[in-house]
N, CA, C and O atoms as CSV, one atom per row, in Angstrom:
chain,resi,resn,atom,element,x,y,z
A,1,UNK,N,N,-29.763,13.348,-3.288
A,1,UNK,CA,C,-28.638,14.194,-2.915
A,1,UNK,C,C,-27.389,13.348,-2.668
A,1,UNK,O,O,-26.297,13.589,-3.183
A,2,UNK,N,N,-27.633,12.392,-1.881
A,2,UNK,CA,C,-26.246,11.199,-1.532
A,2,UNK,C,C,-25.593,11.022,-2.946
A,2,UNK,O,O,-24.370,11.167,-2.949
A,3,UNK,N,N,-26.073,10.789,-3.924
A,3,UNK,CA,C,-25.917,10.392,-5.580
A,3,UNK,C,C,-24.931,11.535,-6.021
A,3,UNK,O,O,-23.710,11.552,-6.171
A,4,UNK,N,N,-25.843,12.413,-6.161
A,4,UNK,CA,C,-25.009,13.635,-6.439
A,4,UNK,C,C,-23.407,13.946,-5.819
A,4,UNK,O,O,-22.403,13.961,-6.530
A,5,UNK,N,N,-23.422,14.186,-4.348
A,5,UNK,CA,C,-21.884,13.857,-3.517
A,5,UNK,C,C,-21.354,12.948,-3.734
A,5,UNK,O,O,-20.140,13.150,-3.780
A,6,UNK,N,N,-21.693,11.731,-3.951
A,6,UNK,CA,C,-20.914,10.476,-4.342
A,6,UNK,C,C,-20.549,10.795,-5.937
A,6,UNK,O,O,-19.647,10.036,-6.289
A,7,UNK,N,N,-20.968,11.670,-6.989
A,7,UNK,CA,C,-20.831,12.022,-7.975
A,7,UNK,C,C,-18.992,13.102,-7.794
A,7,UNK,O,O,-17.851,13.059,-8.252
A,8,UNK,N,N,-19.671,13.779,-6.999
A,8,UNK,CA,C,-18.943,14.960,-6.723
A,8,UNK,C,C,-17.288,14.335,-6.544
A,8,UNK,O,O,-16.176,14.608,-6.995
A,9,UNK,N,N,-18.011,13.139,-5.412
A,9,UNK,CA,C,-16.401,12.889,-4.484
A,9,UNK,C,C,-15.607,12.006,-5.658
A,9,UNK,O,O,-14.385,12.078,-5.787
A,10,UNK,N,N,-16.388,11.229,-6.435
A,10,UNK,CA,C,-15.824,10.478,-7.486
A,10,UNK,C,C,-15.553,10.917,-8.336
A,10,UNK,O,O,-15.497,10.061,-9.219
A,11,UNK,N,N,-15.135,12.550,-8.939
A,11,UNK,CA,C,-14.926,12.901,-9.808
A,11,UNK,C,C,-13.382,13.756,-9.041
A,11,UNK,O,O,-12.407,14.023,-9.743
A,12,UNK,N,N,-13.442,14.110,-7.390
A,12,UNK,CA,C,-12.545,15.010,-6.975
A,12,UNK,C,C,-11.260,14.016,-6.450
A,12,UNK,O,O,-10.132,14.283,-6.035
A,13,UNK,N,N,-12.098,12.555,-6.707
A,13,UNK,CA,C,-10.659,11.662,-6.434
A,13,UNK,C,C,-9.953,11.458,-7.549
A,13,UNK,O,O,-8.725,11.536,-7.570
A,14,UNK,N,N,-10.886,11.101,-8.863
A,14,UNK,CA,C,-10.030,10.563,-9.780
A,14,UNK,C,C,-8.967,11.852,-10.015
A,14,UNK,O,O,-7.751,11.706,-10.133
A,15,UNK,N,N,-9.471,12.769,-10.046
A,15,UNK,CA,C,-8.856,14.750,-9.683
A,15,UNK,C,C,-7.151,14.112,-9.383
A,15,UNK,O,O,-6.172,13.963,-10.114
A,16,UNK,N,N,-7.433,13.845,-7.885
A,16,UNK,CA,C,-6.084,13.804,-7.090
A,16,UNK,C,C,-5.965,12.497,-7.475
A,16,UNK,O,O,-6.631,12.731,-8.484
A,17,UNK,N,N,-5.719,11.330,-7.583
A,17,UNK,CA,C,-5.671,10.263,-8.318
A,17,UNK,C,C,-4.411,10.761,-9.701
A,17,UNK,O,O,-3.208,10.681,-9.453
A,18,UNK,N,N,-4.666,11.012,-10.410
A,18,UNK,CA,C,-4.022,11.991,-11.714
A,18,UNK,C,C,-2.988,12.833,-11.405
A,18,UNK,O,O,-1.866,12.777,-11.909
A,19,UNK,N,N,-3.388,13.676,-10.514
A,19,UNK,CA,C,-2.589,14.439,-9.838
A,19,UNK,C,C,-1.008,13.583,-9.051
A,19,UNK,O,O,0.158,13.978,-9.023
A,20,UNK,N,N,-1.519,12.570,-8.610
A,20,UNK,CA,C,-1.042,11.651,-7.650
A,20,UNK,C,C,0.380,11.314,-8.442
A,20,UNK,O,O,1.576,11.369,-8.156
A,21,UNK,N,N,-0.426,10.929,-9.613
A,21,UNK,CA,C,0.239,10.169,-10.533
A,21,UNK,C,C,1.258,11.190,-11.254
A,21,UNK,O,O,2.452,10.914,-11.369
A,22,UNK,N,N,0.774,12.225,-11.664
A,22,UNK,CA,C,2.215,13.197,-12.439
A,22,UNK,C,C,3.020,13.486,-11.281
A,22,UNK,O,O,4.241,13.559,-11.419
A,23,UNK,N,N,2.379,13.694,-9.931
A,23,UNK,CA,C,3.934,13.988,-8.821
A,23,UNK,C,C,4.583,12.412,-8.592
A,23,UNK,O,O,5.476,12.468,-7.747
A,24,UNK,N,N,4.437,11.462,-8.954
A,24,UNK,CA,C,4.751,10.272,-8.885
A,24,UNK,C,C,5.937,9.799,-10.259
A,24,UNK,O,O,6.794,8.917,-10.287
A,25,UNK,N,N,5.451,10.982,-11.461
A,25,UNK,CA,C,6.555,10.518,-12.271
A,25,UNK,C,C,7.599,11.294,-12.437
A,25,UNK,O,O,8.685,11.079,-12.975
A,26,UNK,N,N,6.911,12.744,-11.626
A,26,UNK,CA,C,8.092,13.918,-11.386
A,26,UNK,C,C,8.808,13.787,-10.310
A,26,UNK,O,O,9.710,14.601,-10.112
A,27,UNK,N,N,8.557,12.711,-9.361
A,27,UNK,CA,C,9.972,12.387,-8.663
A,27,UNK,C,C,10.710,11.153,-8.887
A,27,UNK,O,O,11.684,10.693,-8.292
A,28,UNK,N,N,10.039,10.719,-9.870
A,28,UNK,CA,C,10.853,9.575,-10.260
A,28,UNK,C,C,12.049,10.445,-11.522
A,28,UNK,O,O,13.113,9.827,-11.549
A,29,UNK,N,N,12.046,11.526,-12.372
A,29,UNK,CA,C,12.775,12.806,-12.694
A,29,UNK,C,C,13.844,13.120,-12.226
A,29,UNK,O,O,14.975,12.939,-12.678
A,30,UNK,N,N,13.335,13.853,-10.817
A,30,UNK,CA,C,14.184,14.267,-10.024
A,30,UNK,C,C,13.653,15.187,-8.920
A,30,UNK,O,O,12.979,16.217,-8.937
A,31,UNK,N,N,14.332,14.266,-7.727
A,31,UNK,CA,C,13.528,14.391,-6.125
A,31,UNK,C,C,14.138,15.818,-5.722
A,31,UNK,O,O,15.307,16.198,-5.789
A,32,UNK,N,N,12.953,16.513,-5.270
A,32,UNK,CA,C,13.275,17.646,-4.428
A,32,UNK,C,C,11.975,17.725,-3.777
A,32,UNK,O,O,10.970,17.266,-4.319
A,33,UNK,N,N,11.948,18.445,-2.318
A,33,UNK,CA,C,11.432,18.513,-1.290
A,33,UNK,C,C,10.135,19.182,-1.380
A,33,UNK,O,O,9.308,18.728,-0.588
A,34,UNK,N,N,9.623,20.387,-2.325
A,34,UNK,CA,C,8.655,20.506,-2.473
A,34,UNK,C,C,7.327,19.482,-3.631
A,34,UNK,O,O,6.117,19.698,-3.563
A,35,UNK,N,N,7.861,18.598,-4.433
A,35,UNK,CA,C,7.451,17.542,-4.852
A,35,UNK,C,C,7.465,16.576,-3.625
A,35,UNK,O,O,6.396,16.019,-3.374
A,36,UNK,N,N,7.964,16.452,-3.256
A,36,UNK,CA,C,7.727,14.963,-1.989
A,36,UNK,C,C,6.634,15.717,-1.310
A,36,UNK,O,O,5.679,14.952,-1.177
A,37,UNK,N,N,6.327,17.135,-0.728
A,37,UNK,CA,C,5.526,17.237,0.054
A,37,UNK,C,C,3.606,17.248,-0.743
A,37,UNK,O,O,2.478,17.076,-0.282
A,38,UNK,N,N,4.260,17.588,-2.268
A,38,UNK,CA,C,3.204,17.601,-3.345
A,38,UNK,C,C,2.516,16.395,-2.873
A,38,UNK,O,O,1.608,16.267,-2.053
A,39,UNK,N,N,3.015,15.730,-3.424
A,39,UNK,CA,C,3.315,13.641,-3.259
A,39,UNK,C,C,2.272,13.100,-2.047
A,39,UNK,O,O,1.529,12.125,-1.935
A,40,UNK,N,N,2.596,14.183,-1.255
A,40,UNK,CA,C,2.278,13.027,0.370
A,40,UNK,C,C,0.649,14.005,0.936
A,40,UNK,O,O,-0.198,13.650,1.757
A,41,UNK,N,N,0.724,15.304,0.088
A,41,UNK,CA,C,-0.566,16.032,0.150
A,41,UNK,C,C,-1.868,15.100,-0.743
A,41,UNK,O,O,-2.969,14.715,-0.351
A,42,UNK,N,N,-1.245,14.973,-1.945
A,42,UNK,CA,C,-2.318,14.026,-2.509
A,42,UNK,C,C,-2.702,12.803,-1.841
A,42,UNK,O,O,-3.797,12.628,-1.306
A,43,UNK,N,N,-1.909,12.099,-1.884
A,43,UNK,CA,C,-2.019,10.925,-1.092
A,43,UNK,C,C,-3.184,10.969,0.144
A,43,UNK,O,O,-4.219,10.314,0.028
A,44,UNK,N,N,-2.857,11.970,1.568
A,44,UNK,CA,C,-3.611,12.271,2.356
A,44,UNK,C,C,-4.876,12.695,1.876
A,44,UNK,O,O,-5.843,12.411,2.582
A,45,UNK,N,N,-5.073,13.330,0.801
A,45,UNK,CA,C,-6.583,13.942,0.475
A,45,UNK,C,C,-7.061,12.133,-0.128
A,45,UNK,O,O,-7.769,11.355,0.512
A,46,UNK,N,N,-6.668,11.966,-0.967
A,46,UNK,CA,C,-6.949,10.622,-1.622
A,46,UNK,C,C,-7.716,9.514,-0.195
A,46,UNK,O,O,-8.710,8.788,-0.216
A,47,UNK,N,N,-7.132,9.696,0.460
A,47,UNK,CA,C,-7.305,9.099,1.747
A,47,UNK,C,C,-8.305,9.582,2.457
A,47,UNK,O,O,-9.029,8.787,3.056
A,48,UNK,N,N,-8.497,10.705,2.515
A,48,UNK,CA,C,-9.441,11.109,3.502
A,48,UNK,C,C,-10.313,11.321,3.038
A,48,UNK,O,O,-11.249,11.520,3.812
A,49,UNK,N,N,-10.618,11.423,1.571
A,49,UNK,CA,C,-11.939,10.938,0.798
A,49,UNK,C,C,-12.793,9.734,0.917
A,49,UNK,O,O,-13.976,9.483,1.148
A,50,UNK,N,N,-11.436,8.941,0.600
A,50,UNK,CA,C,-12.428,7.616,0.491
A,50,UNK,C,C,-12.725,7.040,2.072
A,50,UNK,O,O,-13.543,6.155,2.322
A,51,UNK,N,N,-11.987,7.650,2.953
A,51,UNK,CA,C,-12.543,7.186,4.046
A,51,UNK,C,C,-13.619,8.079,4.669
A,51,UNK,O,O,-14.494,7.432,5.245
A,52,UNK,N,N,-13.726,9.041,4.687
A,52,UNK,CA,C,-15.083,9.913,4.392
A,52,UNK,C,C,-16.066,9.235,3.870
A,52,UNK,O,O,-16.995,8.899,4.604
A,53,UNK,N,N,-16.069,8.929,2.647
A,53,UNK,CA,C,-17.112,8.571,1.567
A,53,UNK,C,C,-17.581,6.890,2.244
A,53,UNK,O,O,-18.632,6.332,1.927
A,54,UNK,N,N,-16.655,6.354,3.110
A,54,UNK,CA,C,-16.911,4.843,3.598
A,54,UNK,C,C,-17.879,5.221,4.757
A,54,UNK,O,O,-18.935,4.627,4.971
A,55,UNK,N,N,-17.399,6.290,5.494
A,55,UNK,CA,C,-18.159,6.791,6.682
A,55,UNK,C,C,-19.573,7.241,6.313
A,55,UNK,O,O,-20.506,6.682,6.889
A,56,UNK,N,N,-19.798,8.083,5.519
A,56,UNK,CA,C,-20.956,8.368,5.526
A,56,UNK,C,C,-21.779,7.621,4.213
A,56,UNK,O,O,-22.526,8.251,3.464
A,57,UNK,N,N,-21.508,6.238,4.094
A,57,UNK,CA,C,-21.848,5.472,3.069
A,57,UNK,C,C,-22.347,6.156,1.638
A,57,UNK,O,O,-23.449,6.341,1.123
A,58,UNK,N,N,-21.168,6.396,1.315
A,58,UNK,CA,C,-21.285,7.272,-0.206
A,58,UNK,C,C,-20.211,6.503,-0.975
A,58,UNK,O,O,-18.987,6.450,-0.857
A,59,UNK,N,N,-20.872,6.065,-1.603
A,59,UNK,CA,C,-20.772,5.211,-3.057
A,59,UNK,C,C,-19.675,5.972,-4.124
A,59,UNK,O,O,-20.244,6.900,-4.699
A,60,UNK,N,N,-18.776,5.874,-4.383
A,60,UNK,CA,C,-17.919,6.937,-5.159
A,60,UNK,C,C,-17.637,5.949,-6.576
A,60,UNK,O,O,-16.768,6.358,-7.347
A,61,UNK,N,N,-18.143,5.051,-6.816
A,61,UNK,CA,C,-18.074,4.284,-8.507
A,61,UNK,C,C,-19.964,4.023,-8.448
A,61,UNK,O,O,-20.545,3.498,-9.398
């Protein structure tokens, strides 16, 4: 089961990862306030994955 979630979480980062990355070239475009908050939502999930996944020793590669 650990395999599987570590499957899961490593597929829902690279997710926001990607994600991360097109709000990263759409404010390099042109900055407006609901993109920055896009921006800083990914980021936080990105984050609280992998520190999740450190906590409950789940392997995400």
């Amino acid at each position: 089961m650990n395999e599987k979630i570590g499957y899961l979480l490593s597929d829902l980062l690279d997710e926001m990862k990607h994600r991360k990355e097109e709000s990263d070239n759409a404010l390099k475009q042109e900055k407006d306030s609901f993109e920055e908050g896009r921006n800083l939502a990914y980021a936080e999930i990105i984050e609280m994955i992998e520190s999740r996944a450190n906590i409950y020793d789940v392997n995400l590669r």
